[in-house]
C-alpha positions as CSV (number, residue, x, y, z in Angstrom):
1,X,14.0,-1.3,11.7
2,X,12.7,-3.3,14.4
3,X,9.2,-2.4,16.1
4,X,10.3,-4.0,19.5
5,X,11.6,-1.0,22.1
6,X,10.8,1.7,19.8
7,X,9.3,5.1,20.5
8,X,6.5,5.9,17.9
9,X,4.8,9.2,17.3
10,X,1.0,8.1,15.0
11,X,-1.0,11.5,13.7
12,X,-4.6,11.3,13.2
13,X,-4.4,8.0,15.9
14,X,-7.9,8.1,16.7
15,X,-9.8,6.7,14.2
16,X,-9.1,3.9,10.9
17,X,-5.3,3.1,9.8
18,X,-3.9,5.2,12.7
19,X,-5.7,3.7,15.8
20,X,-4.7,0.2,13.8
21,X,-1.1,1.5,14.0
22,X,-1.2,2.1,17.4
23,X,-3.0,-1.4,18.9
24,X,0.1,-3.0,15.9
25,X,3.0,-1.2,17.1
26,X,1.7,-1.9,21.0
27,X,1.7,-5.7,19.6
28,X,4.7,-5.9,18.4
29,X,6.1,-4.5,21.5
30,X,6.8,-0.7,21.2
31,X,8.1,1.0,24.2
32,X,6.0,4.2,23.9
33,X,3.2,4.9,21.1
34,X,2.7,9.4,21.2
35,X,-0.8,9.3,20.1
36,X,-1.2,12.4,18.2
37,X,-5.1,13.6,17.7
38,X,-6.8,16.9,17.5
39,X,-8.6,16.5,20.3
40,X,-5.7,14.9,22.6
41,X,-7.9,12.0,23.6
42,X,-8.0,8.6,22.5
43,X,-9.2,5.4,25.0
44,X,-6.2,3.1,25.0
45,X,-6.1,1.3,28.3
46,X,-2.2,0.3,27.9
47,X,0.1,2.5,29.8
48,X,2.7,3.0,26.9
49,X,0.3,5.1,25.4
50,X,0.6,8.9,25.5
51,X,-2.2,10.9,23.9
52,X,-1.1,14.4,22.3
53,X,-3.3,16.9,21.2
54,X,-1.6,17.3,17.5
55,X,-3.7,19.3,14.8
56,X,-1.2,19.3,11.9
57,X,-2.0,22.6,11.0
58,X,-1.1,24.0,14.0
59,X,2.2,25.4,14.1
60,X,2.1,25.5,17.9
61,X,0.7,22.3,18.8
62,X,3.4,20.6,16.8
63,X,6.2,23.0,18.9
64,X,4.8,21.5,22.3
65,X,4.9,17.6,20.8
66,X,8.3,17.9,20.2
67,X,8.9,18.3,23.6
68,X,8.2,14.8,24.1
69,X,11.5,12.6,25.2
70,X,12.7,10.5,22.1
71,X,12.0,9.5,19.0
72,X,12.5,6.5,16.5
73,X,9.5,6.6,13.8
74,X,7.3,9.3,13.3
75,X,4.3,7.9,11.0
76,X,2.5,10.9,9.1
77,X,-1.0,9.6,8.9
78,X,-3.0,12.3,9.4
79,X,-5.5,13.3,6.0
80,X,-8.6,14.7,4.7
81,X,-10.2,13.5,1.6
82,X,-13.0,15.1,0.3
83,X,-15.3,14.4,-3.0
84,X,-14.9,17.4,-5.4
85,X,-14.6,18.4,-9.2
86,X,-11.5,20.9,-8.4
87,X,-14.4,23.8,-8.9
88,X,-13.7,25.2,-5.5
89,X,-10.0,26.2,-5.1
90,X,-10.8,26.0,-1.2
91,X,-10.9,22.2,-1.2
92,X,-7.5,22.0,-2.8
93,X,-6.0,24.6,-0.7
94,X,-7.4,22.4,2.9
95,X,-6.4,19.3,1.3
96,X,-3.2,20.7,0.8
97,X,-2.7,22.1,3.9
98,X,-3.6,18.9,5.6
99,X,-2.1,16.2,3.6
100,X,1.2,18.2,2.4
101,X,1.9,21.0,4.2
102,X,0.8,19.3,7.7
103,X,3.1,16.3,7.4
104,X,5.9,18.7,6.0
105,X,5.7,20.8,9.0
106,X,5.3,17.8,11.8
107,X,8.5,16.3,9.9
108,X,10.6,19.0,10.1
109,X,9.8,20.0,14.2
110,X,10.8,15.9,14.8
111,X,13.7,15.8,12.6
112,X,16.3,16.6,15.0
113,X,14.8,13.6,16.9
114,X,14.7,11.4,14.2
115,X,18.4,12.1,13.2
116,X,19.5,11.4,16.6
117,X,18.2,8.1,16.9
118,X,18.4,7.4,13.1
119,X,15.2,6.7,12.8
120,X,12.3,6.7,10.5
121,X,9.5,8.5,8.7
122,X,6.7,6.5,7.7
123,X,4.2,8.5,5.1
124,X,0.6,6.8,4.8
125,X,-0.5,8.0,1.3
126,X,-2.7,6.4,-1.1
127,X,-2.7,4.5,-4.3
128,X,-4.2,7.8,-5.9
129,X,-0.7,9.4,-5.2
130,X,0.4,7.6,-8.3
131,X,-2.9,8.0,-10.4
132,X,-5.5,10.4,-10.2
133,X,-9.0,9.4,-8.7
134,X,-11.9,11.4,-10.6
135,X,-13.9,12.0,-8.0
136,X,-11.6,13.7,-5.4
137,X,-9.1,14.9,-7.0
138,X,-8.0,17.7,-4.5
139,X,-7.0,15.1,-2.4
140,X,-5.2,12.8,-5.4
141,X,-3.1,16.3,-6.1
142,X,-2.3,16.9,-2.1
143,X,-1.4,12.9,-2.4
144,X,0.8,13.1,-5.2
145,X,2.3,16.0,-3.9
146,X,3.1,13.9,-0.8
147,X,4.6,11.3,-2.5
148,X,7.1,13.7,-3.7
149,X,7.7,15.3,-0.3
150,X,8.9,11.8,0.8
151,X,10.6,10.9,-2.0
152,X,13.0,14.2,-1.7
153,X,13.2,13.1,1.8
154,X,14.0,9.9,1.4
155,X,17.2,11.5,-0.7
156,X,17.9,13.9,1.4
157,X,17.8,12.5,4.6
158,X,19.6,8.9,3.7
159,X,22.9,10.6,4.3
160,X,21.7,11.1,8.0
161,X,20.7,7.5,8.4
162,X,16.8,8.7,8.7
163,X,14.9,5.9,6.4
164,X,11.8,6.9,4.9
165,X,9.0,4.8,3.8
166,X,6.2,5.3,1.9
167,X,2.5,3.6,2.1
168,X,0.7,3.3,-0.9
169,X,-2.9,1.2,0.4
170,X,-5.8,1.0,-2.2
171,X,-9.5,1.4,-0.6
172,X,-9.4,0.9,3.4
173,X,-12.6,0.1,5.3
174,X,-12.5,3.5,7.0
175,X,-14.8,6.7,7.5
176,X,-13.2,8.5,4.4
177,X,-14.4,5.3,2.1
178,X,-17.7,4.3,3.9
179,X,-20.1,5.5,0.9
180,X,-18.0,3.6,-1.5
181,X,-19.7,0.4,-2.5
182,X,-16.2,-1.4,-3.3
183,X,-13.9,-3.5,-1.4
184,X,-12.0,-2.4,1.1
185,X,-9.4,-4.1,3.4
186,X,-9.3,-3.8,6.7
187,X,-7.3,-0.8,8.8
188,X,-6.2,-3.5,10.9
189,X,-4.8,-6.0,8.1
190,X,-3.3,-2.9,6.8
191,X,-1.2,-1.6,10.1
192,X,0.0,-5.3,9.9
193,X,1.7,-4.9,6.4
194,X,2.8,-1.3,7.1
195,X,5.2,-2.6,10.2
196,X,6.1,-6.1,8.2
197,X,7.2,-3.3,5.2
198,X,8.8,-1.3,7.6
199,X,11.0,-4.2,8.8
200,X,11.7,-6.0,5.9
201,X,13.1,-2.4,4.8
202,X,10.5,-2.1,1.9
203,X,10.5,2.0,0.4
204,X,7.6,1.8,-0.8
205,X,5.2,-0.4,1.2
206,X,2.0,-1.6,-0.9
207,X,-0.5,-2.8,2.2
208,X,-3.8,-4.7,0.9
209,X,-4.6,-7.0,-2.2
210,X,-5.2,-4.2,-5.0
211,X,-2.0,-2.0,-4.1
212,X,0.1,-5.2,-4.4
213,X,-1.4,-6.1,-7.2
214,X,1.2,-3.5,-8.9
215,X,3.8,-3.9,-6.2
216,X,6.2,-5.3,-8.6
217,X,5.7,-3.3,-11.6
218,X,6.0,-0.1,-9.6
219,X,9.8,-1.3,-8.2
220,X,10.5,-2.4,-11.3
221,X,9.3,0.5,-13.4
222,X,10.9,3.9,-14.9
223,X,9.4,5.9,-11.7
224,X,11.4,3.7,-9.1
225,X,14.3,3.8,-11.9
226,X,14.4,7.7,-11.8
227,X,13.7,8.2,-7.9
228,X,16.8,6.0,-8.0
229,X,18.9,7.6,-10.2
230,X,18.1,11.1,-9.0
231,X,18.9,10.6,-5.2
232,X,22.6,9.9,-6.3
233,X,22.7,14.3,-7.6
234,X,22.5,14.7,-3.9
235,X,25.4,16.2,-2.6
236,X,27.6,14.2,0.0
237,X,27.6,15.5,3.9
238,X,30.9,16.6,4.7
């Protein structure tokens, strides 16, 4: 999958990895980069850029995005993270609602898009969809959950020539990590790696030094073994 001449539809696009995604895909020659906010604004000078006002949780803003033209990639980047101790079931039902639910439903209104062109679904997600961080775990179980989502999709959708990817950064200098005293890569070094993973045809795209620190372990490991080995019980299109 080729950036160059695409059509590219970025949630959550005006802030950290998704306004990096869309100054990267306009770099590497896009045709049109759908802007997806919940405002509908973002200050982008470049006419290939379309703003859409795109809340993920709302059913009927999706409905009028799909409206637009084409489709190639749709990149799910849109999340909340929040710092909890899983005391309060409201922060796990809004962090699921936002990071699982909102992605599943924005995925399914473009699908008919994306099957057309045989395109692709890129997932932004988060190191803690493989292990648990302590101190937001609502948003570690919505990630994990996520994960999942994609992965099913990945199996159920390769039939239909959609290709799904999955990006799996560690900490990212952006406003969900700014109290953290750690470091952070940059959202712009990131949006670099997730197209280069996108290209190279990587599943699982691992975006910043710590997350590719276990690159090759995770490809190599039982997980990736099993994802494997379960997408072949999927049943043939006929």
């Amino acid at each position: 999958m080729n950036i160059q001449n695409k059509t590219i539809l970025i949630t959550g696009a005006n802030r950290g990895i998704g306004r990096a995604l869309v100054t990267e895909a306009l770099r590497r020659g896009a045709k049109r980069v759908y802007a997806g906010t919940r405002s509908g604004e973002l200050q982008n000078a470049d006419s290939r850029v379309t703003p859409l006002t795109l809340d993920v949780t709302n059913t009927a803003q999706i409905q009028a995005a799909v409206k637009v033209e084409s489709l190639d990639i749709l990149i799910n980047n849109a999340g909340l993270a929040l710092y909890d101790d899983l005391s309060d079931r409201a922060a796990l039902e809004q962090s699921l609602a936002i990071n699982l639910y909102g992605p599943y439903g924005v995925t399914q209104a473009f699908l008919p898009l994306l099957t057309g062109s045989r395109g692709a679904i890129i997932s932004v997600l988060s190191l803690s969809s493989i292990a648990a961080v302590p101190f937001s775990p609502a948003y570690s179980i919505s990630k994990a959950a996520a994960f999942s989502l994609s992965q099913s999709l990945r199996a159920l959708l390769a039939g239909r020539g959609v290709k799904v990817h999955v990006v799996l950064p560690g900490p990212v200098d952006t406003d969900m990590t700014r109290d953290l005293d750690i470091s952070k890569a940059s959202p712009e070094s990131v949006a670099r790696a997730i197209f280069e993973g996108v290209e190279k045809g990587e599943e699982d795209i691992f975006p910043d030094p710590m997350s590719a620190s276990i690159a090759d372990s995770w490809r190599s490991g039982a997980a990736k073994l099993l994802e494997r080995q379960f997408a072949a019980f999927v049943p043939e299109r006929r």
